[in-house]
N, C-alpha and C positions, 0 to 999 in steps of 0.2 A: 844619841839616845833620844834627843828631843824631836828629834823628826821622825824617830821611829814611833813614839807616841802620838805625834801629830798627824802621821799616816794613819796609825790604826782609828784613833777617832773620828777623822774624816772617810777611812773606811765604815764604822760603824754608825757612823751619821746617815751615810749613801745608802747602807742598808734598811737603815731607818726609814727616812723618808719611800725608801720605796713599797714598804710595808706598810704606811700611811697612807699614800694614793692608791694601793691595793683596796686598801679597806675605804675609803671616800669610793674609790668606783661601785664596788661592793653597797656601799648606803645610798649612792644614788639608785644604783638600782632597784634596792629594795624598797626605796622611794619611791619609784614609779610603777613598783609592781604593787606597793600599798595604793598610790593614786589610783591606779589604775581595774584593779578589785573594789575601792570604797565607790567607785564610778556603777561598776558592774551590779555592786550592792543596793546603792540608790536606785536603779535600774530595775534591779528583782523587788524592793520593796514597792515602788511605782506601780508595777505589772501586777504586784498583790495589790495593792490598793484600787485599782482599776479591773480587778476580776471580782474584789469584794463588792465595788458599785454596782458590777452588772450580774451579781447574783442576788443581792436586795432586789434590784428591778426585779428579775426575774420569778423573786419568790411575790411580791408583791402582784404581779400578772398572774399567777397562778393563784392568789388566794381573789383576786375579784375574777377570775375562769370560773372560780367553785362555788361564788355566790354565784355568778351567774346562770351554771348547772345547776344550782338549788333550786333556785328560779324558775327553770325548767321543767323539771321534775316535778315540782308542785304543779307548774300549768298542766304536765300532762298527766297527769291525777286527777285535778281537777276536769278535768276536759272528759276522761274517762269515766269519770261520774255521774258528768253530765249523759256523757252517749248512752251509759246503762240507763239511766234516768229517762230519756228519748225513746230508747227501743222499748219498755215496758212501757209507756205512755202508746207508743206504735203496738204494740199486742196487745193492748185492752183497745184498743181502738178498733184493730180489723176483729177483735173477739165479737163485738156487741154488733 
């Protein structure tokens, strides 16, 4: 009788442990498929942070473009004021 209990214990033990390295292999894995996601994650947050740099530049280029078209726009205003200003100065001229 006592080895029939001694059997089944070390039966249930063998079963045991094998159900234990199941799961160890199991948490490794899921170990490295965490490492290996938080990698992925640091990786996409990088990429966000380096497209948020270059869209600051970007908006900042675009707002000294629109001074600089302001700029412009006023010269050629001003330019064209002068020209009317010229050509009437030119027509009373050939007038007299």
């Amino acid at each position: 009788m006592k080895k029939r209990i001694v059997c089944l214990t070390l039966a249930i033990l063998m079963c045991g442990s094998q159900v234990v390295s199941v799961m160890a292999d199991r948490e490794s894995d899921l170990r490295e498929e965490q490492a290996w996601t938080s990698q992925q994650l640091d990786a996409t947050y990088a990429r966000m942070s380096a497209l948020w740099d270059q869209k600051q530049q970007l908006e900042s280029q675009i707002e000294s473009l629109n001074s600089d078209l302001v700029n412009v726009m006023v010269s050629i205003q001003t330019l064209e004021s002068d020209i009317a200003s010229k050509e009437a100065e030119i027509e009373k001229t050939q007038a007299t």
